[in-house]
N, C-alpha and C positions, 0 to 999 in steps of 0.2 A: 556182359560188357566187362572190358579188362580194366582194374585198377588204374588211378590216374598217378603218372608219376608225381612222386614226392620234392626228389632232389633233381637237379640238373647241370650239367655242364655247361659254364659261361668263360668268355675272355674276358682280362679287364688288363685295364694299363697300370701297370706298375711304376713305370718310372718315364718324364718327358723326353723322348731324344732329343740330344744336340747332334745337328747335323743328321746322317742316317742312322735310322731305327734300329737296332740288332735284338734279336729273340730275347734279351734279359729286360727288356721293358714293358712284355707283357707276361700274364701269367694265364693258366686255362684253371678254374679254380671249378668245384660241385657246390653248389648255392641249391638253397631251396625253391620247389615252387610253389608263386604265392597260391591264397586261395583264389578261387573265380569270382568276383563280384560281381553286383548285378548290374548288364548290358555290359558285361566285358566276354571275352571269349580265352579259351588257352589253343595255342597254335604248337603243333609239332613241325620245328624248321625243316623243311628236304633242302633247302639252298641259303646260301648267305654270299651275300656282294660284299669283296674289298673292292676297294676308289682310290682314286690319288687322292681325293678333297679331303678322305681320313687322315692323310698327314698334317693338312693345317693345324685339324682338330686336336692333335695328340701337344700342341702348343696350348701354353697358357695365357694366349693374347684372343682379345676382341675380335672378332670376326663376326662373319653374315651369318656363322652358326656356331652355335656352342662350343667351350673346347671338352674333350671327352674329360672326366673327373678321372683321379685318379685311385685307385681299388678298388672301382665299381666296373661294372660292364660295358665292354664298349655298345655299341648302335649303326644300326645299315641296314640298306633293303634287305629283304628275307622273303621268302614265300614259304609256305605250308601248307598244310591238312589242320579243322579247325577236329581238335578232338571232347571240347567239352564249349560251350555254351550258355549263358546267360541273357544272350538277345534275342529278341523277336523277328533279326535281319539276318544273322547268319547262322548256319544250321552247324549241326556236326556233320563231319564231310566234304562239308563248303573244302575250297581251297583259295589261300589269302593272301595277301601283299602285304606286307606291314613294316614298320622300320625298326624294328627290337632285333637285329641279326647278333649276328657272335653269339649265341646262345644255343642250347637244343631245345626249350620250351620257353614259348611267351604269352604272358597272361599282358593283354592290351584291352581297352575301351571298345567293343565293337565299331565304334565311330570314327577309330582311329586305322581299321584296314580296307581292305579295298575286294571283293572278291572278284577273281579270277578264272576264265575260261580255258580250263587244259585241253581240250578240243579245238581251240586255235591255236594255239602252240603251245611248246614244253613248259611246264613249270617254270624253268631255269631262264626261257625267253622274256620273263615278266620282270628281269631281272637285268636283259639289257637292252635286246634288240627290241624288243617292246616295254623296255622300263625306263627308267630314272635318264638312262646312255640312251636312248634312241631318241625320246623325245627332245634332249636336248641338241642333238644332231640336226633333229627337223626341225622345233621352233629357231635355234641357232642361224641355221642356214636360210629359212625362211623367212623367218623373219626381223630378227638381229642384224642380220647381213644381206638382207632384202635382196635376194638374190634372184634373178631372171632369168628369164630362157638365152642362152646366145653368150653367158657369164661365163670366162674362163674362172676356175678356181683350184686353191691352192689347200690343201690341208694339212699339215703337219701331225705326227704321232698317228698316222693314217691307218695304222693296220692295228689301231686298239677299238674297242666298245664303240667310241662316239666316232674317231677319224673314220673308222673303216665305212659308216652309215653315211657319213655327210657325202662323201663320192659318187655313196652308187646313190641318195638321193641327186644327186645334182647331175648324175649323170641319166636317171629317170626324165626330169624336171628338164631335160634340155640342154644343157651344159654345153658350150663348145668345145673345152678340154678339162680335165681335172686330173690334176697333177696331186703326187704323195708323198712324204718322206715318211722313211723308218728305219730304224737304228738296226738292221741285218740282211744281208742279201736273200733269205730265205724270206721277209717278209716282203720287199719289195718284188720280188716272182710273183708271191701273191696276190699284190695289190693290181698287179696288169693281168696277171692272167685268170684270177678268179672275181677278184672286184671288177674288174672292168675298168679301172684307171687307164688315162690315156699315155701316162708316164710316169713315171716313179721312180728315187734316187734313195741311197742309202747316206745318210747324212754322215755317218761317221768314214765315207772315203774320199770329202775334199770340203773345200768351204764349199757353206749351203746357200750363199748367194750364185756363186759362179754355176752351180747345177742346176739351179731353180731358173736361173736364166737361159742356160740350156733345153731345159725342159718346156721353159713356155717363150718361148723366142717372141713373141708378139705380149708378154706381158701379160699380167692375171686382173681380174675382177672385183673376186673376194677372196679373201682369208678365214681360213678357218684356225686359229690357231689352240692346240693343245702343250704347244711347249714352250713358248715366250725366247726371250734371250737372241743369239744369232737367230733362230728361224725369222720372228718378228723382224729383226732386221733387215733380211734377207725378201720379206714380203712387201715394206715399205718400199725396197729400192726396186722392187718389180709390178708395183701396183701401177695400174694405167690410173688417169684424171678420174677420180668421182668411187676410187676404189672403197671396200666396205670391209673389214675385220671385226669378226665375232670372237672376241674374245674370250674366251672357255675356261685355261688352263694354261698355268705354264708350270710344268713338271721338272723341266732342267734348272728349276730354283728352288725346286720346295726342299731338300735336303741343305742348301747354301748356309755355312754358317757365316761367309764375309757377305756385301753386299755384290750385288753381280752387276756386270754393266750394261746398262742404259743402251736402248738402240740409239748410236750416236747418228743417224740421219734421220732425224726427227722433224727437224727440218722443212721437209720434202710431203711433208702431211699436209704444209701451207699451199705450196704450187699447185701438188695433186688435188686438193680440196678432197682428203681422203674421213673415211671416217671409221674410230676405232671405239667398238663398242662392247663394252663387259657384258658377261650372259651368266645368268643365274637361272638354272629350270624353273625355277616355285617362282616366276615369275608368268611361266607360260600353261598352269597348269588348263587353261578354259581351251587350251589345243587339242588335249587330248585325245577327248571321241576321233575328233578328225584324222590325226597323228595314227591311233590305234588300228582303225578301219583299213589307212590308204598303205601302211605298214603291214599290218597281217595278211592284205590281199597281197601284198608283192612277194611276201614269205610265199605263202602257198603256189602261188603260181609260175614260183620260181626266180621270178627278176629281181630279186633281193635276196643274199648270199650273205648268213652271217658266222662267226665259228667263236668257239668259248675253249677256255682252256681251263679245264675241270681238277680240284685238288679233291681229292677224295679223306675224310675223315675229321670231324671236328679239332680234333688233335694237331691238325696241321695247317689251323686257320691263319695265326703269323707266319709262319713261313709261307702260305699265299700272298699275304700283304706284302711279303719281304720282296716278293719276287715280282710281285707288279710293280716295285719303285724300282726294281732293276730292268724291268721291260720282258721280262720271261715269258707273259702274255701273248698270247694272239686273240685277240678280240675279248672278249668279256673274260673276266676271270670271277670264277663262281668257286664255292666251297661248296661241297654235297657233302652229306651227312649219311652216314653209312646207316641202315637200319638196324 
């Protein structure tokens, strides 16, 4: 058996950004690794998840999660190979899910990972299409946005991790139309002709009410939204009577350093008797099995299409981050870890 490494390479935050993040507010620093303690395990990362939700975190305000501290390591999904053991539940060899990312070793609590079947899909899938991003796509749409068969809907930031999932579930699920926005003509190609959207606009070539109305000429359902601001406006004013917004994300704010404005037809939520509802995943976690099962069959067999935009090298873990708040992504954005 080969020596356990000692030291390791981690991210940590250096400094809080105002407005956008730039590569001088984190650093990639070599830290030691701890020892194993008993019913903990040490994991060698093959993958690491950036999110947009890391932005909030990199703020030193109250939130529904911690903010990241600052000269210590950041944290995010990861998956691995478990290479040394202390529990009686996960072996060496297991391979894990856990949330210690930005890192290349993590010593965690057995009870704190999840192990993982690389026979049903890549590593890298536990990380969207079947992780953190997908379930919230499903419980989101299912059940946040209590969505039915015969429901035109609408998603916003459509051709990332969670928008690209919610379509082609709703487009499984019965959907009468499912409409997309995304910020490049390349992704909108995409979204019709390999997700299966029944329409799709690029939001930065007109206002995204006049398109969206274009696009769903009979009005939408539900909302799924990932970006807030005009989109949400834009959905309000296209929502039919009894419409349902799951509200995810809104990423065309999280770099804001003024306040942004308000959807001014707010209004109209009265008449429509609409309903606009925040979604947090670790609210949905008793989905899973279900989620896992009805998700990995449609992987396999095809009717579910997902794609990941891979950075290769620890090294180049913020400039990932950097480049998913600029939207550089097409579906999940994963770090791999070179061997």
């Amino acid at each position: 058996m080969s020596a356990l490494p000692t030291t390791g390479r981690e991210w940590h935050l250096v400094a809080r950004p105002h407005g956008w993040p730039t590569p001088d507010d984190f650093a990639l620093r070599e830290a030691a690794v701890p020892e194993v303690g008993e019913g903990q395990i040490l994991v060698r990362t093959r993958h690491f998840s950036v999110d947009p939700y890391m932005r909030g975190r990199m703020n030193d305000v109250k939130s529904y999660t911690p903010p990241f501290q600052l000269d210590r390591p950041m944290d995010g999904g990861a998956v691995g190979e478990v290479i040394a053991s202390r529990s009686a539940d996960i072996a060496v060899g297991d391979h894990v899910l856990h949330g210690l990312g930005w890192r290349e070793y993590a010593v965690l609590d057995a009870a704190r990972a999840a192990k993982i079947d690389p026979s049903l899909a890549p590593l890298s899938a536990y990380l969207g299409v079947l992780g953190m991003p997908g379930l919230t796509a499903y419980a989101g749409l299912l059940e946040v946005a209590s969505f039915k068969e015969g429901d035109a809907v609408f998603v916003s930031g459509a051709a990332g991790a969670v928008g690209s999932e919610v379509g082609q579930i709703a487009k499984l699920k019965g959907a009468s139309r499912v409409i997309g926005s995304a910020g490049s003509d390349e992704k909108v190609k995409l979204l019709v002709e390999e997700y299966g959207f029944d329409a799709a606009f690029n939001y930065k070539n007109g206002p995204v009410s006049e398109q969206l109305k274009a696009a769903a000429p009979d009005g939408i359902d539900v909302y799924f939204d990932n970006v807030g601001g005009e989109h949400l406006e834009a959905a309000i004013s296209s929502f039919n009577v009894h419409g349902r917004a799951a509200i995810c994300g809104m990423i065309s704010m999280y770099n804001a350093t003024e306040p942004t404005p308000a959807p001014r037809n707010l209004a109209l939520v009265i008449g429509k008797r609409l309903r606009l509802q925040g979604l947090l995943v670790a609210d949905h976690g008793a989905l899973r099995p279900r989620f896992v099962e009805e998700v990995s069959g449609w992987i396999r067999s095809g009717a579910l299409k997902y794609r990941e935009t891979e950075v290769v090298g620890i090294e180049n873990g913020a400039e990932a981050f950097l480049g998913l708040l600029r939207g550089e992504n097409t579906g999940k954005m994963i770090v791999t870890l070179a061997d």
